[in-house]
C-alpha positions as CSV (number, residue, x, y, z in Angstrom):
1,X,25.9,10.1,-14.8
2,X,27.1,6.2,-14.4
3,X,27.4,7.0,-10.6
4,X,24.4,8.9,-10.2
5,X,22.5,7.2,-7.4
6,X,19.2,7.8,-5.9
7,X,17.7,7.0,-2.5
8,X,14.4,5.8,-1.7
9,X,12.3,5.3,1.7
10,X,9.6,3.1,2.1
11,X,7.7,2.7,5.2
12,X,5.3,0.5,5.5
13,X,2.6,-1.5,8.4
14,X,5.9,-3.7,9.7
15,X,8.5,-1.4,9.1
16,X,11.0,1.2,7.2
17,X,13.0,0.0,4.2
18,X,15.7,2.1,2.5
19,X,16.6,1.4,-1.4
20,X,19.4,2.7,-3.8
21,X,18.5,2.7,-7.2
22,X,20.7,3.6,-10.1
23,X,19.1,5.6,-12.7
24,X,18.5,2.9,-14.9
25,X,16.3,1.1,-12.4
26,X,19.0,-1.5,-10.9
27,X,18.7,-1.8,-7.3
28,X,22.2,-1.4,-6.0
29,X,21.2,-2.0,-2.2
30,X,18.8,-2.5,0.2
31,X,17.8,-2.4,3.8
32,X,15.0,-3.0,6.2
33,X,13.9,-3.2,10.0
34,X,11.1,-4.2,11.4
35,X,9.0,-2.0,14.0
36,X,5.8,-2.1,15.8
37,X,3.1,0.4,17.4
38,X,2.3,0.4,21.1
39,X,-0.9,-0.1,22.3
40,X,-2.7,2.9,24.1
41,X,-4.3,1.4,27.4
42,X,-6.3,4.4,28.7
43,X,-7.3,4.5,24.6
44,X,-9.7,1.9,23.4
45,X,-8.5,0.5,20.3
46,X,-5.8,3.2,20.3
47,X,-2.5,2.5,18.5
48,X,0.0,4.8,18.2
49,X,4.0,5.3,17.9
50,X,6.9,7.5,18.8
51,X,7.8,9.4,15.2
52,X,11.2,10.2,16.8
53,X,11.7,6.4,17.2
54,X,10.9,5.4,13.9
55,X,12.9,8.0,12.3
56,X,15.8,6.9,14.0
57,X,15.0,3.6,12.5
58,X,14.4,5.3,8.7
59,X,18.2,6.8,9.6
60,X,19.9,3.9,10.4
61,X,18.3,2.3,7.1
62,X,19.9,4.8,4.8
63,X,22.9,4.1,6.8
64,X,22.5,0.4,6.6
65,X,22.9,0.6,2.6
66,X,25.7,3.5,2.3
67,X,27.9,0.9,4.9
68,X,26.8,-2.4,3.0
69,X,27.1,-0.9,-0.7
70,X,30.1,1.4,0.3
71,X,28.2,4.1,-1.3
72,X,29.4,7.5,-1.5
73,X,26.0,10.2,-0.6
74,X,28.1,12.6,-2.8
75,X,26.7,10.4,-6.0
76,X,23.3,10.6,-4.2
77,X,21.4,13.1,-6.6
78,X,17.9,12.6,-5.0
79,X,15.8,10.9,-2.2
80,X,12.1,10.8,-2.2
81,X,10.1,9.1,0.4
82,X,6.9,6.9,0.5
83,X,4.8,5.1,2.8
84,X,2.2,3.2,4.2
85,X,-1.4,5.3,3.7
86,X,-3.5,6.4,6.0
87,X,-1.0,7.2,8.6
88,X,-0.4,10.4,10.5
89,X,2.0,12.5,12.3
90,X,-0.1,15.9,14.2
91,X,2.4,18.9,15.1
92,X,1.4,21.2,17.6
93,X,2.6,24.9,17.6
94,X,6.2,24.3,18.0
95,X,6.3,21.4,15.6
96,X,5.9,19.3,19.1
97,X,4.3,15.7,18.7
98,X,0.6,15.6,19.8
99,X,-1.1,12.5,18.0
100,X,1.2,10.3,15.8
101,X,-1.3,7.2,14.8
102,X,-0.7,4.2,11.9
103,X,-3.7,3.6,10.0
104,X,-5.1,0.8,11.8
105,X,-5.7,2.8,14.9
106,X,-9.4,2.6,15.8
107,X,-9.5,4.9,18.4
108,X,-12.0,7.1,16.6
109,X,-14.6,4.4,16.0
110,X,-17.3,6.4,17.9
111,X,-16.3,9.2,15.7
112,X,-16.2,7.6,12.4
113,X,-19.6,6.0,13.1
114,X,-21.6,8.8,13.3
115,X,-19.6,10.4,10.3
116,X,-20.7,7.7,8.2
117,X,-24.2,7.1,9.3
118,X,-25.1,10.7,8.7
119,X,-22.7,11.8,6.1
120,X,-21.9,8.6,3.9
121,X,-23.2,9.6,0.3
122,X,-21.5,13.3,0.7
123,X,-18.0,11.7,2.7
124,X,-17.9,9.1,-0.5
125,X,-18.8,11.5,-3.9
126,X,-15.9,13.7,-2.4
127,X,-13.4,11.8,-0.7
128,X,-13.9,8.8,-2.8
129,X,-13.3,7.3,0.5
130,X,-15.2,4.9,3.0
131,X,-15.5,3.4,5.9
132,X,-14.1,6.6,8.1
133,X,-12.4,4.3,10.6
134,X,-9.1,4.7,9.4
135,X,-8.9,8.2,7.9
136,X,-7.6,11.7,9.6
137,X,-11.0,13.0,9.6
138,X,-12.1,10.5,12.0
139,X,-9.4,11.2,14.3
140,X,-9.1,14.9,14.4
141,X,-13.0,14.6,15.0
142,X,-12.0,12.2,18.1
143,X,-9.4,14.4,19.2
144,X,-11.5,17.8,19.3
145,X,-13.7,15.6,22.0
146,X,-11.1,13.6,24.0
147,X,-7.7,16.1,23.6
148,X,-9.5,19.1,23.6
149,X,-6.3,21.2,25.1
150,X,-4.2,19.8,22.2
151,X,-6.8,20.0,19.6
152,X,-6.6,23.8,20.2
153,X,-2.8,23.6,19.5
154,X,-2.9,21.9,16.4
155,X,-0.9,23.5,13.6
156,X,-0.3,20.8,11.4
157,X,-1.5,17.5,9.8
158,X,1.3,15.6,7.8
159,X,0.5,11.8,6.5
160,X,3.3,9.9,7.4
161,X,5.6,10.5,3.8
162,X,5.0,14.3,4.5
163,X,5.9,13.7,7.9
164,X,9.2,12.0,6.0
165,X,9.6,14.7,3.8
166,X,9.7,17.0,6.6
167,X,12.2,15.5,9.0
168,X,15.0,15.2,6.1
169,X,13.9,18.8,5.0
170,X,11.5,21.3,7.2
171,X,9.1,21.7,4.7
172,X,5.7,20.8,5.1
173,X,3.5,19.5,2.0
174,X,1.9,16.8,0.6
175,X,0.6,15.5,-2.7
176,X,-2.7,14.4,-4.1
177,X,-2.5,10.6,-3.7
178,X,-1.0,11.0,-0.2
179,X,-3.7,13.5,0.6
180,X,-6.5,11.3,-0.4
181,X,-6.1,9.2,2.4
182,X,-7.0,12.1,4.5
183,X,-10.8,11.8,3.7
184,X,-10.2,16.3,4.0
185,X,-9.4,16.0,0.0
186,X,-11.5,16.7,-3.0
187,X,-10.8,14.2,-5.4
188,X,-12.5,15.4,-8.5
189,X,-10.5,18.8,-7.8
190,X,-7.2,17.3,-7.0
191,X,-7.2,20.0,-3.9
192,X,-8.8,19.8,0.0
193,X,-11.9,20.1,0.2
194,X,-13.9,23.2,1.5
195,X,-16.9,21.0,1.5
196,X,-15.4,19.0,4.2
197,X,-13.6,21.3,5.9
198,X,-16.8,23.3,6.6
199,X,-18.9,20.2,7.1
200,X,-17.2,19.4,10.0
201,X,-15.6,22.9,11.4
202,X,-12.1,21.8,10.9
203,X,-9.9,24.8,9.7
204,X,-8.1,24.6,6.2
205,X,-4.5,26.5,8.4
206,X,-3.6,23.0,9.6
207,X,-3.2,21.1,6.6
208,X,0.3,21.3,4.1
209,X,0.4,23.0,0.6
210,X,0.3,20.7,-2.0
211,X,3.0,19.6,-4.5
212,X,3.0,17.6,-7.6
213,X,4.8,14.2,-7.6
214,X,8.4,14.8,-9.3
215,X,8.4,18.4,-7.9
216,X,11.2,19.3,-5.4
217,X,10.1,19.3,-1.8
218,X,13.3,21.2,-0.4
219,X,16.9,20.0,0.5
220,X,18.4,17.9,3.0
221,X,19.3,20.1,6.1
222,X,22.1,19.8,8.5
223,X,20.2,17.6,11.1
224,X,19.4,15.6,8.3
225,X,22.5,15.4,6.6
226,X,23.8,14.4,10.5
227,X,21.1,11.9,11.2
228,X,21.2,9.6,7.5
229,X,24.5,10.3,6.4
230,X,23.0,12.3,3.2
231,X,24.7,15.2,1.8
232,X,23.4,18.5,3.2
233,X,21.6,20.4,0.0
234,X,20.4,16.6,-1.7
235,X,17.4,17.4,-3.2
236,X,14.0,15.8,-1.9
237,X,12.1,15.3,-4.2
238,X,7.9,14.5,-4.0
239,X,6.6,11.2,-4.6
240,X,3.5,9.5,-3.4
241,X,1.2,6.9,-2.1
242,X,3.0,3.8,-1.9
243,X,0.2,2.1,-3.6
244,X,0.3,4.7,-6.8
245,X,4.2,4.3,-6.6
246,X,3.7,1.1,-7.2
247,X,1.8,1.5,-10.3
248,X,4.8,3.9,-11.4
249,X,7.3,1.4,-10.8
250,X,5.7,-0.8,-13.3
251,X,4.7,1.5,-15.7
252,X,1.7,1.6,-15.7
253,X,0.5,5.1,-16.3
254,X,-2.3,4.6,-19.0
255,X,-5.8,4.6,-18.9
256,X,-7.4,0.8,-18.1
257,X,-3.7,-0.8,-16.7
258,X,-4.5,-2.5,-13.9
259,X,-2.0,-2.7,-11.0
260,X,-1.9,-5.3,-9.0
261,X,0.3,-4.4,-5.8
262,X,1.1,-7.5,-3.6
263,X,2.6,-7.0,-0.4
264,X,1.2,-7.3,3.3
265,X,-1.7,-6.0,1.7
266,X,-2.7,-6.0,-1.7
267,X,-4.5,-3.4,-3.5
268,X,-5.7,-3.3,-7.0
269,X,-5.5,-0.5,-9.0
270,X,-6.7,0.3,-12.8
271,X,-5.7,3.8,-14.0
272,X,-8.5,6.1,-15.3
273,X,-8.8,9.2,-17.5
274,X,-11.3,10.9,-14.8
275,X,-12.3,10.2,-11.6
276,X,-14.7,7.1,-11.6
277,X,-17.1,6.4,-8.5
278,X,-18.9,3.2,-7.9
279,X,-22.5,3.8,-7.5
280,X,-22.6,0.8,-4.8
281,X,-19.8,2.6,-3.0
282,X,-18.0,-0.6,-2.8
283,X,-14.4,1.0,-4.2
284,X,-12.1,3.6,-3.6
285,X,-11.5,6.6,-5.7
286,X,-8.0,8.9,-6.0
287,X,-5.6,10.6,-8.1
288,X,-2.8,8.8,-9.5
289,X,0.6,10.7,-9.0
290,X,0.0,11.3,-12.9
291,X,-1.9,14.8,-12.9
292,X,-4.5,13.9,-15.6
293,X,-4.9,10.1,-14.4
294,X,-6.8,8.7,-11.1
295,X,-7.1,5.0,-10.0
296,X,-10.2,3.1,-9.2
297,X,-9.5,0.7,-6.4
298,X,-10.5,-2.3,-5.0
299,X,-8.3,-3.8,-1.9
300,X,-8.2,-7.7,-1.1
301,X,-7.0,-6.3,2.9
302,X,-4.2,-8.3,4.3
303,X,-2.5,-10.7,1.8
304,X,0.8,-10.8,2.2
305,X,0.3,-10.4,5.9
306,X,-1.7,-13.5,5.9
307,X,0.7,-15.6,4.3
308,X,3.3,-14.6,6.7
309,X,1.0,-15.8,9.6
310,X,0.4,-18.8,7.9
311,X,4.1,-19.7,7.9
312,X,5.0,-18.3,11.4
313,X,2.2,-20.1,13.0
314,X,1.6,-22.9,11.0
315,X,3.9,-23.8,9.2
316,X,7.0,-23.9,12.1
317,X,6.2,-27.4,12.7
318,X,7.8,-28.2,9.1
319,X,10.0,-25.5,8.5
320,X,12.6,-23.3,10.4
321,X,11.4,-19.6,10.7
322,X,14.8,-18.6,9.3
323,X,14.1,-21.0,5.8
324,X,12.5,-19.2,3.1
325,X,8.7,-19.6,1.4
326,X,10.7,-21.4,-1.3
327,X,10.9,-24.5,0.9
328,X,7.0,-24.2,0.9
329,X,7.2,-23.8,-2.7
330,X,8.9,-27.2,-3.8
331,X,6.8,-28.9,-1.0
332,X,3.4,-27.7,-3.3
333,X,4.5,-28.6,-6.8
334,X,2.6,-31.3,-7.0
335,X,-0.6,-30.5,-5.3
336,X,-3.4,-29.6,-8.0
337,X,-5.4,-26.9,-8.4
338,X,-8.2,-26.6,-5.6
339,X,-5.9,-28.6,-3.1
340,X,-7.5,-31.8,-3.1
341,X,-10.6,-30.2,-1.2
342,X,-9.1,-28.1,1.2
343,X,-10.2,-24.5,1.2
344,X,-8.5,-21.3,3.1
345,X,-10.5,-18.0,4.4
346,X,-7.3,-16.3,5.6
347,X,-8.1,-12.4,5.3
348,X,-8.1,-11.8,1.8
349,X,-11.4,-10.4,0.8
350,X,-13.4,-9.1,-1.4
351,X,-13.5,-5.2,-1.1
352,X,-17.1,-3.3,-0.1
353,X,-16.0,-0.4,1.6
354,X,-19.6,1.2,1.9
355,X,-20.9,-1.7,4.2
356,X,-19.8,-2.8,8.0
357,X,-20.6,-6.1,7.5
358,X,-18.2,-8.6,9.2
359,X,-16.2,-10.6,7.3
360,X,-17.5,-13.7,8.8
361,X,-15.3,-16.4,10.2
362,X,-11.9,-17.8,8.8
363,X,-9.2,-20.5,8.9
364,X,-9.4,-23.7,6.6
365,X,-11.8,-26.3,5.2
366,X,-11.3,-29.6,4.5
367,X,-12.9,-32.8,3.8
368,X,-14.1,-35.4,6.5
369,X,-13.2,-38.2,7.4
370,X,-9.7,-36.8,8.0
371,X,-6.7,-38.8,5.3
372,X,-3.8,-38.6,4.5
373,X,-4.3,-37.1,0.6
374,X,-7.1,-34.0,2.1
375,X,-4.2,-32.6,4.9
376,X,-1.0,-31.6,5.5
377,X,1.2,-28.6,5.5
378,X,1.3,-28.8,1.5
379,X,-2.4,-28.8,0.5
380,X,-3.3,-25.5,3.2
381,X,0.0,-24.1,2.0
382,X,-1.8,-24.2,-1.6
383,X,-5.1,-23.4,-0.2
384,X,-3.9,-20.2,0.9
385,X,-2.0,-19.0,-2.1
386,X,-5.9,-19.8,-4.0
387,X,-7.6,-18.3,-1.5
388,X,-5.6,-14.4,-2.1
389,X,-5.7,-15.7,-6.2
390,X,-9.8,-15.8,-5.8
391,X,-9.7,-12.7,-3.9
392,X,-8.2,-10.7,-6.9
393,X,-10.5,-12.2,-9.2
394,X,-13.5,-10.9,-7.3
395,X,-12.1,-7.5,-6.9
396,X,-11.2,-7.6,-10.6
397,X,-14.8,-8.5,-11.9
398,X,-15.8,-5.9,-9.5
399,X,-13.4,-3.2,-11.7
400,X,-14.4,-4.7,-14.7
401,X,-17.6,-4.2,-14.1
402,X,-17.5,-0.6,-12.6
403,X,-15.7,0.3,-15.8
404,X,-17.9,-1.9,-18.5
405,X,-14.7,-3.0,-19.9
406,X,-12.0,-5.5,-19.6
407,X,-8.1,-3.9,-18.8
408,X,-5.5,-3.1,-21.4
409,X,-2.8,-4.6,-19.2
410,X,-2.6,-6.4,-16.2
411,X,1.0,-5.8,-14.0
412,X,1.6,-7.5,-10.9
413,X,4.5,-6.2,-8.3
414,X,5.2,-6.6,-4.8
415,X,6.7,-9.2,-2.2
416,X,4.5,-12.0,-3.1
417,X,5.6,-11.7,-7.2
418,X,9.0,-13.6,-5.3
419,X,6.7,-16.7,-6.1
420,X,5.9,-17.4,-9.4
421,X,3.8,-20.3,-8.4
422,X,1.4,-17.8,-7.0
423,X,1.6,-15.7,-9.8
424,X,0.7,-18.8,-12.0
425,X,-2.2,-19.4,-10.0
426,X,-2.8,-15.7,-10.4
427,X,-3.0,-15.9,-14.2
428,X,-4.4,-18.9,-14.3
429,X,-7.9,-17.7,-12.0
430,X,-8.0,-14.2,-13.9
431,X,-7.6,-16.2,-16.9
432,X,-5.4,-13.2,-18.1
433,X,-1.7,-12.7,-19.0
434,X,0.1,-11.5,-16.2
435,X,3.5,-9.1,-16.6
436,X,6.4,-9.4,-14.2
437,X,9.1,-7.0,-13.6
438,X,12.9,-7.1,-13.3
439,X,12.6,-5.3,-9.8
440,X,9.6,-6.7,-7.6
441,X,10.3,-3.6,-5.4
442,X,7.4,-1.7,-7.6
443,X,6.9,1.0,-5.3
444,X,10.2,1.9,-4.1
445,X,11.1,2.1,-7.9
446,X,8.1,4.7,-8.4
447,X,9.3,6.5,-5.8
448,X,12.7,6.9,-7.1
449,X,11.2,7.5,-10.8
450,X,9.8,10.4,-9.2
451,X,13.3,11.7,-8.2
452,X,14.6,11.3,-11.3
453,X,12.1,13.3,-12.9
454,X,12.9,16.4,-9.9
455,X,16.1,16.5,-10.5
456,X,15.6,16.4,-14.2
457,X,17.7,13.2,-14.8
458,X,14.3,12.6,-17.3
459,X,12.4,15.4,-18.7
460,X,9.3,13.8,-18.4
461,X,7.6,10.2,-16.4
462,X,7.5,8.2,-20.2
463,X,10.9,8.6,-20.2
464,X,11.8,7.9,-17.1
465,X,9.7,4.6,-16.9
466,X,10.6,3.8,-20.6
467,X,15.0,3.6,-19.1
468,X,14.0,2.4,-15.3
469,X,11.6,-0.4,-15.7
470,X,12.3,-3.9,-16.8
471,X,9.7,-5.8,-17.8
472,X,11.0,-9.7,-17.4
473,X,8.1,-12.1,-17.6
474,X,4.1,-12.4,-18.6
475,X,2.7,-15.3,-17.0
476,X,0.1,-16.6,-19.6
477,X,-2.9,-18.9,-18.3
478,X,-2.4,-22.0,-18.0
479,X,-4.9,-25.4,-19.1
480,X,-5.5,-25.2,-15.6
481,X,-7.5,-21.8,-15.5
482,X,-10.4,-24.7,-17.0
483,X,-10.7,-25.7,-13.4
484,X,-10.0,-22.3,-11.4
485,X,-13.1,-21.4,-13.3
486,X,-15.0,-23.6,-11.6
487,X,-13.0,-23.5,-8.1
488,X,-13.7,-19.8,-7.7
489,X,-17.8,-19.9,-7.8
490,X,-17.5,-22.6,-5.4
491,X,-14.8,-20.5,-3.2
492,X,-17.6,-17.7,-3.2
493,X,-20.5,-19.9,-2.3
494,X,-18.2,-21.4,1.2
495,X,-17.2,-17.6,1.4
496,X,-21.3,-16.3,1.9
497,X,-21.5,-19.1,3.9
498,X,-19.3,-18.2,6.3
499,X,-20.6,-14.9,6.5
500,X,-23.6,-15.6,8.1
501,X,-22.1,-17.8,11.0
């Protein structure tokens, strides 16, 4: 079992990543691309992409790692796929492409709209889901009115891991955290939802059976096996939302962890015993890949993604694009908590998905007159990595407070965990002991945890997060979180502010 390997595919908003694990948790290689979604002209706000492209891309991943690790796919035991939610691939009756849309498509605005100023309350006690915008319900709605001929062809809706699943093995299913972000699901029932279904006239035939996570999907076929290099007959093996993954590849699979998963975006999930709704409707509700555990979830929208911008557009004038956050990190080690003044409103928000309300406006604050100690590359650099810390903590007093009780644990995984400066700050504005992980590739590792269990490596999840997961290093609170205390009401007053502009 020394050799036994197993493959992982992640695909995210900015592109597909392939991952080898061993089945102690090591990852043994890696490889990513980067891809993008074309713009619909005749579509208003449409964005879509070519699912044979991208799985070309997903191929070449997997092929990437067996070239660079000189890996033989015969110690492959298992792949299992995962991916960016919300997402959708809609086969017509030959398994033809009609509608293959990323989860920020908008073309069903119109739709969505009416959905939720008629149908809110019901949409969001069953779903667990709103604003409609970005869901399938939305755009299956949109399609019945502006594709009518296709609509009528329709045989099949697969979020984009079923989709996965289903090039590397024909089989067509899903799983109830991937489902979820249908808004077609019952999440108190862990099925779909007839409620919904009949609501809105859309027929139960088109949507996949559902599997557990950990169950075996089917086997890698000969196209397959062709296309990635994979052994014909590896086992593919169910996993899940790559936000519940995530969770899984830090453990945390009892009730009050909290999960916080920071990548382009960053999503924070605590793990509940029952399904938990938020009587304001400001949070999201769904199963965790666990079948007696859901999450409660409140988002802080694009993190990651705004730190990349931040560096690609404003920071060039200092740094290379090639050079690495970590010059950024030694040019802020001196720069003290609240940046001298200077405040950032780059994206990262405080979740209410039952309102439309605008964000408000963005970019940075600073003091007048302009010196030389209140600007400068290092002090918005800091700026921003407070303004995603503050973020958290308002999303985490909003779970707090939906749950009347503080977390057991607090994990933190994702790109962004590659600076511990910014999870220092992230303990430090919590005021909370932050745990690290050996691997900061949390939901890739979930994802092959899942395998694991399929293929009955480990007999259960316990033991297969008890051998695969590392824990490496809990960030306590510094003396600082004294001030963050105090720098986080005031980053809440600027932020109102700015919402009424």
């Amino acid at each position: 079992m020394s050799d036994s390997l197993i493959v992982s595919l992640d695909a995210g908003t900015t592109g597909a990543r392939c991952f080898i694990f061993n089945i102690k948790g090591d990852l043994i290689q890696s490889s990513r691309a980067e891809w993008t979604f074309t713009a619909t002209p005749k579509v208003n706000l449409g964005l879509e992409f070519q699912p044979e492209q991208f799985w070309q891309v997903l191929c070449s991943q997997i092929k990437n790692c067996f070239r660079a690790g000189n890996i033989n796919p015969e110690n492959v035991k298992a792949i299992a796929c995962t991916s960016m939610r919300e997402a959708q691939v809609i086969l017509g009756e030959k398994d033809e492409y009609l509608l293959a849309t990323p989860a920020h498509d908008l073309r069903a605005l119109s739709q969505a709209m009416k959905i939720f100023n008629k149908h809110r309350d019901t949409i969001y006690q069953v779903t667990g889901r709103l604003p409609p915008m970005i869901f399938a319900l939305a755009r299956l709605l949109w399609m019945k009115r502006k594709m009518k001929e296709e609509y009528a062809r329709i045989s099949m809706l697969l979020l984009f891991s079923d989709w996965m699943n289903f090039m590397l093995c024909g089989e067509k299913a899903s799983e109830p955290s991937v489902a979820g972000e249908s808004m077609l699901f019952d999440v108190r029932k862990r099925t779909w939802s007839e409620e919904i279904l009949n609501l809105f006239e859309i027929t139960p035939d088109i949507l996949p059976q559902l599997k557990n996570a950990g169950e075996i999907v089917g086997e890698i076929n000969e196209k397959a096996a062709k296309d990635t290099g994979l052994k014909k007959g590896t086992p593919v093996v169910m996993a899940g939302a790559d936000s519940q993954c995530g969770l899984l590849g830090m453990g945390l699979n009892d009730d009050l962890n909290l999960g916080i998963i920071a990548g382009s975006t960053a999503p924070l999930q605590v793990v509940t015993d029952k399904p938990l709704f938020d009587s304001e409707l400001r949070t999201w509700t769904n199963c965790h890949l666990l079948q007696d555990k859901w999450i409660l979830e409140a988002n802080t929208g694009r993190t990651g993604a705004a730190l990349l911008w931040f560096k690609k557009y404003l920071a060039d004038f200092g740094l290379k694009e090639q050079e690495p956050f970590e010059k950024l990190e030694e040019l802020i080690k001196d720069v003290p908590p609240g940046a001298r003044g200077v405040w950032a409103f780059l994206g990262p928000m405080i979740t209410n998905a039952g309102s439309l309300e605008g964000l408000g406006q963005g970019g940075f604050l600073f003091p007048l007159p302009i010196a030389e100690d209140n600007s400068g590359l290092p002090l918005f650099y800091k700026a921003a990595l407070e303004n995603a810390a503050y973020a958290f903590r308002g999303n985490y007093e909003i779970l707090s407070g939906i749950l009347g009780s503080e977390f057991s644990s607090i994990g933190i995984g994702g790109g962004m965990v590659q600076s511990s400066t910014f999870v220092q700050i992230v303990a430090d504005v919590l005021q909370k002991p932050v745990h690290t992980y050996q691997t900061f590739e949390a939901t890739a590792l979930g994802a092959s945890i899942c395998a694991t269990v399929g293929v009955n490596i480990y007999g259960s999840f316990n033991e297969a997060t008890d051998s695969m997961i590392h824990p490496t290093k809990t960030f306590s609170p510094s003396p600082q979180q004294s001030k963050y205390k105090s720098l986080f009401k005031r980053w809440l007053q600027i932020m109102q502010s700015l919402k009424s502009i």
